[in-house]
C-alpha positions in Angstrom: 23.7 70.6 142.7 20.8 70.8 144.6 21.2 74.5 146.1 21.3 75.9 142.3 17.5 75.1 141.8 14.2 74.9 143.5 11.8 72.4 143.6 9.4 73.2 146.0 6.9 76.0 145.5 7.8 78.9 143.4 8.0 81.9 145.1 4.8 84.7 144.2 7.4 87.3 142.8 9.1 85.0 140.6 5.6 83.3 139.4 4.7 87.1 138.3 8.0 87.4 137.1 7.2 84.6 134.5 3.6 85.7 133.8 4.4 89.4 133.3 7.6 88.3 131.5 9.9 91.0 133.3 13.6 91.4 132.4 14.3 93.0 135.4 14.5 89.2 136.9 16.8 87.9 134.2 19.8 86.8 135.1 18.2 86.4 139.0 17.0 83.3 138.3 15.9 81.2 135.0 12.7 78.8 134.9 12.7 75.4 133.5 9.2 73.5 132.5 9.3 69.4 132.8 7.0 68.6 130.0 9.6 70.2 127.2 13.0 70.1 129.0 13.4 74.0 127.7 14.4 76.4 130.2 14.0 80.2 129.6 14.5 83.6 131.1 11.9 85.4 133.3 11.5 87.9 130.6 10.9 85.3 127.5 7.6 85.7 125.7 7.2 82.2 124.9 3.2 80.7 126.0 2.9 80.8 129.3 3.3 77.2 131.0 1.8 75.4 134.1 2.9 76.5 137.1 3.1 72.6 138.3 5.1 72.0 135.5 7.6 74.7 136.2 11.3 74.3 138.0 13.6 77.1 139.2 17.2 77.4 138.4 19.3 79.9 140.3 21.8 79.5 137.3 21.5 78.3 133.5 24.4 75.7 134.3 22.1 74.1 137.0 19.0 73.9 134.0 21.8 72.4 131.4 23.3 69.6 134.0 19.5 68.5 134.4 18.8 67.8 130.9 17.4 71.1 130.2 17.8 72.9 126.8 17.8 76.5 126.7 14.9 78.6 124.6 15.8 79.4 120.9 13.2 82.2 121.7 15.3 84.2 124.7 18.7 82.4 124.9 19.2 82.4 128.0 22.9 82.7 129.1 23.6 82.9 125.7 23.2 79.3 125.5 22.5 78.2 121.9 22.3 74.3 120.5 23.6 73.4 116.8 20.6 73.2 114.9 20.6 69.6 114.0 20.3 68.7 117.8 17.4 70.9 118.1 15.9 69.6 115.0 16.5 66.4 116.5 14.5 67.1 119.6 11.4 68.5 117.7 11.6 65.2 115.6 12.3 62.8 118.7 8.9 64.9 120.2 7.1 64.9 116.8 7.5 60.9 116.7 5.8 60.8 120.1 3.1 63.0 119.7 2.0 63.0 115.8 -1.5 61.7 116.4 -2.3 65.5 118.3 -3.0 68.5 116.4 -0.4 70.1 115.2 0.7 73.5 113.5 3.6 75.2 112.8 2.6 77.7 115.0 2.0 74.9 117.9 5.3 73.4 117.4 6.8 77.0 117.5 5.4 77.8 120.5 6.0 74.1 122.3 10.0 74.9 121.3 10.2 78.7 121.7 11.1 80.0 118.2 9.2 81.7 115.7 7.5 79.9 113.1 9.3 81.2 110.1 12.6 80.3 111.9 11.4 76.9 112.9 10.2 76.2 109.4 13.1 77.6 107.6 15.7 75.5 110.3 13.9 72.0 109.5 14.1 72.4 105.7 17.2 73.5 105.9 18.5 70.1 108.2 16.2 67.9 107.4 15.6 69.0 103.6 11.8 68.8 104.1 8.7 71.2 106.1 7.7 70.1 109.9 4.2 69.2 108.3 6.0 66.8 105.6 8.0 64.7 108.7 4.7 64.8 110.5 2.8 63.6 107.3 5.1 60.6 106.7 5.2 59.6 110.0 1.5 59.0 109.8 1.7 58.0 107.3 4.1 54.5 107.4 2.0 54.5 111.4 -0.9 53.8 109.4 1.0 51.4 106.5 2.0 49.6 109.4 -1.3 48.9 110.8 -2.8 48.6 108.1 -0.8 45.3 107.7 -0.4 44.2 111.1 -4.3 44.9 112.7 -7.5 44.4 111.7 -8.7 47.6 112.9 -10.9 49.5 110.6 -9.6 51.7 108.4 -11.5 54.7 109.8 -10.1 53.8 113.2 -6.5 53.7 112.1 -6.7 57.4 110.0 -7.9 58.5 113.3 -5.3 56.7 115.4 -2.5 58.4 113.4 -4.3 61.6 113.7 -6.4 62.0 110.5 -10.1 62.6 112.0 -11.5 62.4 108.6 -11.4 59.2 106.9 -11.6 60.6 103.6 -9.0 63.2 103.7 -6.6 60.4 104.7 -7.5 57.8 102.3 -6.7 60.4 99.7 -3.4 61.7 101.7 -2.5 57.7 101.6 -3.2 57.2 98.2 -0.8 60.5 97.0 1.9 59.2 98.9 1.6 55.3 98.6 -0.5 55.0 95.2 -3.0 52.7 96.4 -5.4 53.4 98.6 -5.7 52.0 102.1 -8.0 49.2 101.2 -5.8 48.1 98.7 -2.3 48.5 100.2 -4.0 46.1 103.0 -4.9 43.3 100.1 -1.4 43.7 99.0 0.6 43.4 101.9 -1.1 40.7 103.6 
């Protein structure tokens, strides 16, 4: 298995390859990036990663038998998961990372789809928007530590990834009808 991908340093061409996104190298060779297990085709248009983050693949087999997932974006070998395993993935990454910064167009980008597609994909298997999932998962973070810290309030909105205090005490109160202060004096 070892012969059908590289893990050494990527040659020049196939670096410029990536950066110039030329599909006269698809098909030669595919390139995987470690930080999102997604692997692409030379010619995909997706953000460009980090080179240090990047692996080789002679072959789109050799990307899938190491836990790689190919691009929605370029489909490489016309590869394709069910939707609900991608969804999955972006869920299983959004429960890891919810406290960053993040947009529809970020998340997009991170799993190499369009936006619209994206959005439209997680309504349509999980019955609510990326930002809702994200939202609620802040949300019950901060519920949480609300009753099991005695962290300040303002630390835990920005812990979950609300850098202002009062956009998230109203946020809290919308979805748990009491604000913050409160849902601590009740649940303690």
């Amino acid at each position: 298995m070892m012969e059908n991908y590289l893990i050494s340093d990527i040659p020049p061409t196939y670096w410029k390859a990536i950066s110039t996104n030329d599909s006269d190298f698809d098909n030669m060779f595919f390139y995987g990036v470690k930080t999102t297990k997604i692997f692409c085709r030379p010619s995909c248009k997706s953000r460009l990663p980090n080179r240090q983050n990047v692996f080789i693949f002679k072959k789109a087999q050799a990307a899938l038998d190491l836990g790689f997932r190919p691009c929605k974006r370029c489909k490489p070998d016309n590869l394709l998961l069910p939707n609900e395993e991608w969804i999955g993935q972006v869920c299983e990454w959004i429960d890891v990372n919810f406290q960053r910064d993040i947009t529809l167009n970020f998340l997009s980008e991170i799993f190499h789809s369009s936006p619209f597609h994206l959005q439209r994909t997680f309504n349509n298997v999980k019955g609510e928007s990326p930002l809702a999932y994200i939202q609620q998962k802040r949300l019950t973070t901060a519920a949480k530590k609300l009753i099991d810290t005695n962290d300040t309030i303002q630390f835990i909105a920005s812990e979950v990834g609300y850098p202002n205090h009062s956009y998230f005490s109203t946020v809290f109160k919308r979805y748990f009808n009491v604000t913050p202060h409160h849902y601590r004096k009740q649940y303690r």
